[in-house]
CHARMM-style PDB file with segment names, atoms N, HN, CA, C and O in Angstrom:
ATOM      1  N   UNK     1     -23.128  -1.748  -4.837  1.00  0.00      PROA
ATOM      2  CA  UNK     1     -22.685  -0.379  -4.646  1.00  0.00      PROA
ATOM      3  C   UNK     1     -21.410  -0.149  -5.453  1.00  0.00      PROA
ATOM      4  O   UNK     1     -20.791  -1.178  -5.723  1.00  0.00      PROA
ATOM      5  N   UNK     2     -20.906   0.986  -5.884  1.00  0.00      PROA
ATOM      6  HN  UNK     2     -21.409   1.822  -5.665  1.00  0.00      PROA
ATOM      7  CA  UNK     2     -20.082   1.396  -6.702  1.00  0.00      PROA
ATOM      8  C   UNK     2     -19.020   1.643  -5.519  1.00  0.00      PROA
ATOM      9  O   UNK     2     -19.497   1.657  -4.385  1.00  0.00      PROA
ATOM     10  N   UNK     3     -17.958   1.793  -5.623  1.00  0.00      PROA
ATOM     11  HN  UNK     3     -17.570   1.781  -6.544  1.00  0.00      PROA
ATOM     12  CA  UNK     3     -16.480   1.849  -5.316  1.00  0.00      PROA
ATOM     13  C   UNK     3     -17.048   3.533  -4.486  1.00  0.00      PROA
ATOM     14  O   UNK     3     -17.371   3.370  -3.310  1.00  0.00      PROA
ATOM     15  N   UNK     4     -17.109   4.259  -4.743  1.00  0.00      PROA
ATOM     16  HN  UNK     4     -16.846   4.391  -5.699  1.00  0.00      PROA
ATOM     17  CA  UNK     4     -17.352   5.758  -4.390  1.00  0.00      PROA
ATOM     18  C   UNK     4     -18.003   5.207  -3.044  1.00  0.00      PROA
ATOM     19  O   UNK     4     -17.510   4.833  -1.979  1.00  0.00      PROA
ATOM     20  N   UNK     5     -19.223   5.299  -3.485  1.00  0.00      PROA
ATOM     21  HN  UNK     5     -19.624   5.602  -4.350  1.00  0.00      PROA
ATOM     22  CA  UNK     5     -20.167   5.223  -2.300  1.00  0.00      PROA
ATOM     23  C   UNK     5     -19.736   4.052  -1.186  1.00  0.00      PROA
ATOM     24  O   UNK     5     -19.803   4.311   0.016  1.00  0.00      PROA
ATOM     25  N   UNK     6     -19.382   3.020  -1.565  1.00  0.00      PROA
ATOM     26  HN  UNK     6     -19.328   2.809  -2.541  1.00  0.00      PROA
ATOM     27  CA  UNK     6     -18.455   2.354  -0.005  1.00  0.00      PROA
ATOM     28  C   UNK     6     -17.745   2.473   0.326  1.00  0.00      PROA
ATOM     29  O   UNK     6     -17.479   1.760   1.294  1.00  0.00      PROA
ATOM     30  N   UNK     7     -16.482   3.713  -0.236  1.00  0.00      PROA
ATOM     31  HN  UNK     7     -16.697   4.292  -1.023  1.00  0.00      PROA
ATOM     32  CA  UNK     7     -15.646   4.590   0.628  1.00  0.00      PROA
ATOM     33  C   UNK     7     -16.123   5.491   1.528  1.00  0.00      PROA
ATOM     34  O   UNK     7     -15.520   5.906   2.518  1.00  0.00      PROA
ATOM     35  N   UNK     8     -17.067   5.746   1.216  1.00  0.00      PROA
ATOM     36  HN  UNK     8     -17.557   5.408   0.411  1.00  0.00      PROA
ATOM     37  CA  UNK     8     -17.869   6.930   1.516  1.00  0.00      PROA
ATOM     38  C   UNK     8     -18.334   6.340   2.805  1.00  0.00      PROA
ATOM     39  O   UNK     8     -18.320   7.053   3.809  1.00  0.00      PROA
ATOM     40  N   UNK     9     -18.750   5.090   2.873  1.00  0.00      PROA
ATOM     41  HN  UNK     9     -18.762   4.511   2.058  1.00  0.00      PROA
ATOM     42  CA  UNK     9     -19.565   4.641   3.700  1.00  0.00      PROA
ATOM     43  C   UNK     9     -19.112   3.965   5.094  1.00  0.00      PROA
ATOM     44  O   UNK     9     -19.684   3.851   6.178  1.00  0.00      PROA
ATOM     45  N   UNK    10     -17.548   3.471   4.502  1.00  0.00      PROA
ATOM     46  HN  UNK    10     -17.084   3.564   3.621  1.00  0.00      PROA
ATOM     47  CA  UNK    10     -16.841   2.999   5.656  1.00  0.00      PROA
ATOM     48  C   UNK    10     -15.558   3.924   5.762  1.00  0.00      PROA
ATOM     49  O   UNK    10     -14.576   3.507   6.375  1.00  0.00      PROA
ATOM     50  N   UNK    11     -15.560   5.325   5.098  1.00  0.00      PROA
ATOM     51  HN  UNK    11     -16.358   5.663   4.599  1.00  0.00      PROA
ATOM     52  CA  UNK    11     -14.812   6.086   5.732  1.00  0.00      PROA
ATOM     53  C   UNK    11     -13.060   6.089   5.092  1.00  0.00      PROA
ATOM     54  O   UNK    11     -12.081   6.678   5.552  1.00  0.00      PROA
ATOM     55  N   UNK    12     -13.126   5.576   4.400  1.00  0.00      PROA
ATOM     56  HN  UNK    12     -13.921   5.099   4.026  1.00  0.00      PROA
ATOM     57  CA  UNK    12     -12.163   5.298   3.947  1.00  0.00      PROA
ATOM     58  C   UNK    12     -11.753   6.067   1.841  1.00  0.00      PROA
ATOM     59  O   UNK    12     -12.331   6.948   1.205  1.00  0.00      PROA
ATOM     60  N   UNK    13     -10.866   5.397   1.563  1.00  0.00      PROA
ATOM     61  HN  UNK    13     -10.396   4.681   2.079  1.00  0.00      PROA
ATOM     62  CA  UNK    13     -10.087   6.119   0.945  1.00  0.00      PROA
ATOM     63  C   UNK    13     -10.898   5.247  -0.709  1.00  0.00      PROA
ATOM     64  O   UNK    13     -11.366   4.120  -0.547  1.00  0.00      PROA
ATOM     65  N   UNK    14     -10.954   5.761  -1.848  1.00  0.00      PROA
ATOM     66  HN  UNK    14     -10.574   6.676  -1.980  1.00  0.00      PROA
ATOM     67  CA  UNK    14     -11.726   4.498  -2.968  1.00  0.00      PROA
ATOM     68  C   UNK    14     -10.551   3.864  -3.257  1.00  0.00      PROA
ATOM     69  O   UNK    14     -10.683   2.646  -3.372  1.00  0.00      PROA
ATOM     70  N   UNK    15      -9.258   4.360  -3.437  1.00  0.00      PROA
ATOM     71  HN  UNK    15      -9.151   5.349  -3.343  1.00  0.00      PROA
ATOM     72  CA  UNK    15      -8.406   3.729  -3.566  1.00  0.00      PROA
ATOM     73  C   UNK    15      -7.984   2.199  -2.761  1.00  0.00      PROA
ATOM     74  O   UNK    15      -7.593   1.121  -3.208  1.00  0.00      PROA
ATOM     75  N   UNK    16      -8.223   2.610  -1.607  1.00  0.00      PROA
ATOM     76  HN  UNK    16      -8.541   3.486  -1.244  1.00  0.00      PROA
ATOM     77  CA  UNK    16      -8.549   1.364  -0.808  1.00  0.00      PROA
ATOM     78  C   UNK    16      -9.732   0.373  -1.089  1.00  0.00      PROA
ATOM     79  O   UNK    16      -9.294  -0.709  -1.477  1.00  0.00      PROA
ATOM     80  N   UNK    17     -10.532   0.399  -1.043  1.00  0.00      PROA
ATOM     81  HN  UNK    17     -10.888   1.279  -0.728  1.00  0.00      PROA
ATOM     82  CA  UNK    17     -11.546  -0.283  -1.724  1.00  0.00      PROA
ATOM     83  C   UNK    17     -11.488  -1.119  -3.224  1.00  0.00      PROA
ATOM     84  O   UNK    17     -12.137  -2.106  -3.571  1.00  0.00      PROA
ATOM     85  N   UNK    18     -10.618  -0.456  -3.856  1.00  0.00      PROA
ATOM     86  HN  UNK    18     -10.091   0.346  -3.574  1.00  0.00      PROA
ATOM     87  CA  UNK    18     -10.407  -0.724  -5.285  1.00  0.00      PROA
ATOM     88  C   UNK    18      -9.142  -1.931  -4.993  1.00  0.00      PROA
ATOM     89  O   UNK    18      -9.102  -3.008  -5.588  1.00  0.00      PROA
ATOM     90  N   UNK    19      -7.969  -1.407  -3.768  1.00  0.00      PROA
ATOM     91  HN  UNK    19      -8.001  -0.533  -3.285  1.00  0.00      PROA
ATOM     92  CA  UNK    19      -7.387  -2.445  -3.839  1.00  0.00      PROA
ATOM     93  C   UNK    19      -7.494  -3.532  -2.929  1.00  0.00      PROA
ATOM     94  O   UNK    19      -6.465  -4.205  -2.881  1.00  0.00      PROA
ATOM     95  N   UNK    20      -8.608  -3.991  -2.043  1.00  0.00      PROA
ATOM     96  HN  UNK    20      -9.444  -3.445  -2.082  1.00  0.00      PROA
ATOM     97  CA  UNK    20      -9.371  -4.940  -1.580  1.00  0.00      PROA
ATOM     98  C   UNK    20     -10.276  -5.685  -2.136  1.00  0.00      PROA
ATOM     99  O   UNK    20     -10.579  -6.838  -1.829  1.00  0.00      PROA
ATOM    100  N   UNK    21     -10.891  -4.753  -3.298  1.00  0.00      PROA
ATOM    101  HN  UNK    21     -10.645  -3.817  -3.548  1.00  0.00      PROA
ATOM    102  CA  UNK    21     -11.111  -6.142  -4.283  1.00  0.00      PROA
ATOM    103  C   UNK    21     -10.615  -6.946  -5.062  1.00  0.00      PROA
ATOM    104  O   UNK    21     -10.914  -8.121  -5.276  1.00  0.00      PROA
ATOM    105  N   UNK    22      -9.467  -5.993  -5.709  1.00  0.00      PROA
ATOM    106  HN  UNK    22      -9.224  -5.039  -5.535  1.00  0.00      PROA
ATOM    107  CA  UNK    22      -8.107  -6.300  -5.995  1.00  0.00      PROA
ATOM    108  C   UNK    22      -7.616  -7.620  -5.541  1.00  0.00      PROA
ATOM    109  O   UNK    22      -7.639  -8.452  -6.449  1.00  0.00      PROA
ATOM    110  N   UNK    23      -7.178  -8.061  -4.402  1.00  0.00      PROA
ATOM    111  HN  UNK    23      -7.160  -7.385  -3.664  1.00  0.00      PROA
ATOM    112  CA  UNK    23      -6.661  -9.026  -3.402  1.00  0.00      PROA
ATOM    113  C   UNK    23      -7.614  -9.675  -2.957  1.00  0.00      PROA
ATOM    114  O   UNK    23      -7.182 -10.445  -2.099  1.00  0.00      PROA
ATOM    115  N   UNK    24      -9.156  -9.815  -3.143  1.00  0.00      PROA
ATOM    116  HN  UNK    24      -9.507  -9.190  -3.840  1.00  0.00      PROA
ATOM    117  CA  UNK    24      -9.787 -10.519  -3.040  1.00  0.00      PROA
ATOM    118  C   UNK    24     -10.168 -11.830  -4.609  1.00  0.00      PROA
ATOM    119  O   UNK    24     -10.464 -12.989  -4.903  1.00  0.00      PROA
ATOM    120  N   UNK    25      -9.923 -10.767  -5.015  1.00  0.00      PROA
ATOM    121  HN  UNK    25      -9.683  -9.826  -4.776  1.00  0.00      PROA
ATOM    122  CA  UNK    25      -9.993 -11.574  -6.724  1.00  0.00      PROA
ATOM    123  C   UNK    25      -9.121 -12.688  -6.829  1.00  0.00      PROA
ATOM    124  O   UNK    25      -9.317 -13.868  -7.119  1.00  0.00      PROA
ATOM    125  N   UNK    26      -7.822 -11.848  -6.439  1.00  0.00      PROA
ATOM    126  HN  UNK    26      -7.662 -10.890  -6.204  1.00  0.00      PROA
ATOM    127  CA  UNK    26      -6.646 -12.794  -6.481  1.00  0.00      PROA
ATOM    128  C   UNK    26      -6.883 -14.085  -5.486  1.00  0.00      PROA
ATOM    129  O   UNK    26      -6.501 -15.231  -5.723  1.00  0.00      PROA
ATOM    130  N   UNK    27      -7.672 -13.596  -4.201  1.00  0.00      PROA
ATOM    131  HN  UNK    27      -7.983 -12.665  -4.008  1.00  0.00      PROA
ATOM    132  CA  UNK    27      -7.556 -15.204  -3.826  1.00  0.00      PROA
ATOM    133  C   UNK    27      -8.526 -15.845  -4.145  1.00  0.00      PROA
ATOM    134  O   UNK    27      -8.635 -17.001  -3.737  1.00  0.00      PROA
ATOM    135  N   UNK    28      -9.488 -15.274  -4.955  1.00  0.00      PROA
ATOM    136  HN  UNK    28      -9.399 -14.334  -5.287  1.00  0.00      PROA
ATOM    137  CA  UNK    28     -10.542 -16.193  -5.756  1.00  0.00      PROA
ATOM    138  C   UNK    28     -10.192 -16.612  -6.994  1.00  0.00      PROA
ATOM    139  O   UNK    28     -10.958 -17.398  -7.551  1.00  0.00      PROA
ATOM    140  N   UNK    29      -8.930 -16.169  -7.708  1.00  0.00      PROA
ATOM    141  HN  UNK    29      -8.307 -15.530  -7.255  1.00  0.00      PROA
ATOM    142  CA  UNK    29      -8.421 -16.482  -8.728  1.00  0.00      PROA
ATOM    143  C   UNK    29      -9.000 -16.480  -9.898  1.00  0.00      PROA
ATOM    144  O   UNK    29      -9.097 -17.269 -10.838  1.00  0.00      PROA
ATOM    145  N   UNK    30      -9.562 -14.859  -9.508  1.00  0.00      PROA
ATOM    146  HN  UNK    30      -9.483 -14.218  -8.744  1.00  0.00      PROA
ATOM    147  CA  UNK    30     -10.415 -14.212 -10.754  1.00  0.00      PROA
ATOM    148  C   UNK    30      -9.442 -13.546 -11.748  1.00  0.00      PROA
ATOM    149  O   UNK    30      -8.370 -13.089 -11.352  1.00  0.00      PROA
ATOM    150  N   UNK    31      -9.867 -13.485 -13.209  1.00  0.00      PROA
ATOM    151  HN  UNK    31     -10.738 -13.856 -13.532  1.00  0.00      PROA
ATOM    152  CA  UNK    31      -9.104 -12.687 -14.061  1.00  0.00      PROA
ATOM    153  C   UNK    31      -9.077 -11.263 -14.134  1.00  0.00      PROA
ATOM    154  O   UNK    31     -10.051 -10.570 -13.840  1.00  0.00      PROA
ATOM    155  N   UNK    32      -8.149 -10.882 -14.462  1.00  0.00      PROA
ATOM    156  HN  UNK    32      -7.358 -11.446 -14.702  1.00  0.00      PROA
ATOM    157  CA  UNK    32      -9.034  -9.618 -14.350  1.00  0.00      PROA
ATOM    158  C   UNK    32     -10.010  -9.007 -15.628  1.00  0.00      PROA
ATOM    159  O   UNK    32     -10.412  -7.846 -15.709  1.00  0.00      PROA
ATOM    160  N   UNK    33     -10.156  -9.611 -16.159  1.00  0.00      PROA
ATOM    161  HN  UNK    33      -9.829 -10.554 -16.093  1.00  0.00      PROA
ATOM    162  CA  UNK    33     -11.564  -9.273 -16.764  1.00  0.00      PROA
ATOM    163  C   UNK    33     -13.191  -9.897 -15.994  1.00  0.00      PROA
ATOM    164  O   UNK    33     -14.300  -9.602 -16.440  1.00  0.00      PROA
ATOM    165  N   UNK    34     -12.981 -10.645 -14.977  1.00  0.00      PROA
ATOM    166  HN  UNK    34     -12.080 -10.884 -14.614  1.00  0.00      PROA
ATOM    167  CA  UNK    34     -14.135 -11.215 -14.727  1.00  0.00      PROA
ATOM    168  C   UNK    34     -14.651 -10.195 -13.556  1.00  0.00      PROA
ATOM    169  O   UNK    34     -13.944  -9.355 -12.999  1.00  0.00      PROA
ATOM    170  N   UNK    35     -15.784 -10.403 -13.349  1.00  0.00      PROA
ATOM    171  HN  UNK    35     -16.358 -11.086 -13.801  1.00  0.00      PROA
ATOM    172  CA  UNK    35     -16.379  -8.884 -12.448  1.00  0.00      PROA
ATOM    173  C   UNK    35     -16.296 -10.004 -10.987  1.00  0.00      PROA
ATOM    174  O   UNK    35     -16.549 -11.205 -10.892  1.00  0.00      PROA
ATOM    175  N   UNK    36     -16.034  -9.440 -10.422  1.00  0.00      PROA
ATOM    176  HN  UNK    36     -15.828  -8.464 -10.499  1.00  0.00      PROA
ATOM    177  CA  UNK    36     -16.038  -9.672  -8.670  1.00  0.00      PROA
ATOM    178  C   UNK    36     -17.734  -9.849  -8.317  1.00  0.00      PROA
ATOM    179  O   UNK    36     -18.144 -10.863  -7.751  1.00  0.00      PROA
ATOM    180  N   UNK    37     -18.664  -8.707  -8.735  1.00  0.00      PROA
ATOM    181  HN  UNK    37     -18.331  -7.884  -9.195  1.00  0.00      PROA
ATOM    182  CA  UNK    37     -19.321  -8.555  -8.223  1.00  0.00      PROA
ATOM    183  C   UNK    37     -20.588  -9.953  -8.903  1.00  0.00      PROA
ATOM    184  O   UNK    37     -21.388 -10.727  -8.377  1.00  0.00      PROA
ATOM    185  N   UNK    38     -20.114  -9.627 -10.375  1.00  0.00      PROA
ATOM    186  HN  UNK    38     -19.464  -8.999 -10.802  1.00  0.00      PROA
ATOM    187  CA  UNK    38     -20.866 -11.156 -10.936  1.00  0.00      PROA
ATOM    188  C   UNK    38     -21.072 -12.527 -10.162  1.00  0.00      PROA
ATOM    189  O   UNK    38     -22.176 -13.033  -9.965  1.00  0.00      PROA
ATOM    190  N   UNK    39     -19.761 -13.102  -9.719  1.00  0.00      PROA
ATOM    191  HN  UNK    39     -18.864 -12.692  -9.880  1.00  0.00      PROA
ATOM    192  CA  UNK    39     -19.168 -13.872  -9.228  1.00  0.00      PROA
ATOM    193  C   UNK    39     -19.648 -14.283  -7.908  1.00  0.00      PROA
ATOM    194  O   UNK    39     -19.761 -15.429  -7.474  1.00  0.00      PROA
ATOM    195  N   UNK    40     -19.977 -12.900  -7.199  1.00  0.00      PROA
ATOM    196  HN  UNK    40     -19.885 -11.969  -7.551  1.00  0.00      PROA
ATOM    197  CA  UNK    40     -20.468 -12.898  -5.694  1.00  0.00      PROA
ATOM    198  C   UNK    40     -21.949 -13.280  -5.877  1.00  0.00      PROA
ATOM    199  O   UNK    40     -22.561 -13.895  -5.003  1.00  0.00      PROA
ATOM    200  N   UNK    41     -22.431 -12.947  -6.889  1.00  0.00      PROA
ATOM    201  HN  UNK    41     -21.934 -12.448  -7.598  1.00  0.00      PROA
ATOM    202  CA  UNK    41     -24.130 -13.428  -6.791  1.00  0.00      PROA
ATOM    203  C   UNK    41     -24.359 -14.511  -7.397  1.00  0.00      PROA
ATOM    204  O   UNK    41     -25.340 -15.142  -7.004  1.00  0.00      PROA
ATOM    205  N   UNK    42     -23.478 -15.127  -8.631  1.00  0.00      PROA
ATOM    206  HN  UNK    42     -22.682 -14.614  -8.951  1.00  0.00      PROA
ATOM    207  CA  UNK    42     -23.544 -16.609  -8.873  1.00  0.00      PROA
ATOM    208  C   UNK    42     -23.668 -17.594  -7.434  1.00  0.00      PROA
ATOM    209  O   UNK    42     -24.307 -18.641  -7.323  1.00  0.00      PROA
ATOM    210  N   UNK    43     -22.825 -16.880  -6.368  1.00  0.00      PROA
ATOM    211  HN  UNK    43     -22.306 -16.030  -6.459  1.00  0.00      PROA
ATOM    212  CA  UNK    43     -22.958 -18.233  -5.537  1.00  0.00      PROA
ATOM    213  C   UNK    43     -23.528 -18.196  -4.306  1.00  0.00      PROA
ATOM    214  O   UNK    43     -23.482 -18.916  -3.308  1.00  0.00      PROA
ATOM    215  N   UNK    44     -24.100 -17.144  -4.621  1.00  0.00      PROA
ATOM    216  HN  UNK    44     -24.137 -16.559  -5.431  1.00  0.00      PROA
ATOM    217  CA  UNK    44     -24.312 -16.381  -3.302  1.00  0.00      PROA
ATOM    218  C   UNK    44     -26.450 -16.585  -3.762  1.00  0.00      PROA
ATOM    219  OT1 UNK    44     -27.294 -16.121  -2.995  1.00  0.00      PROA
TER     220      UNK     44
END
């Protein structure tokens, strides 16, 4: 899902969302060029 639509979905703000993946990256010690979402289905 895109950033929009899971604000949308849990009510909340995209800005928020944007910076929860944000701080999730960081404790996965992603770059920021690497996609979060890539990452989640490599291991998943």
């Amino acid at each position: 899902m895109d950033t929009k639509k899971i604000a949308q979905l849990m009510h909340i703000e995209a800005k928020s969302v944007r910076m929860s993946c944000y701080r999730i990256k960081q404790k996965l010690g992603l770059g920021k060029d690497e996609d979060l979402k890539l990452f989640l289905q490599d291991i998943g």
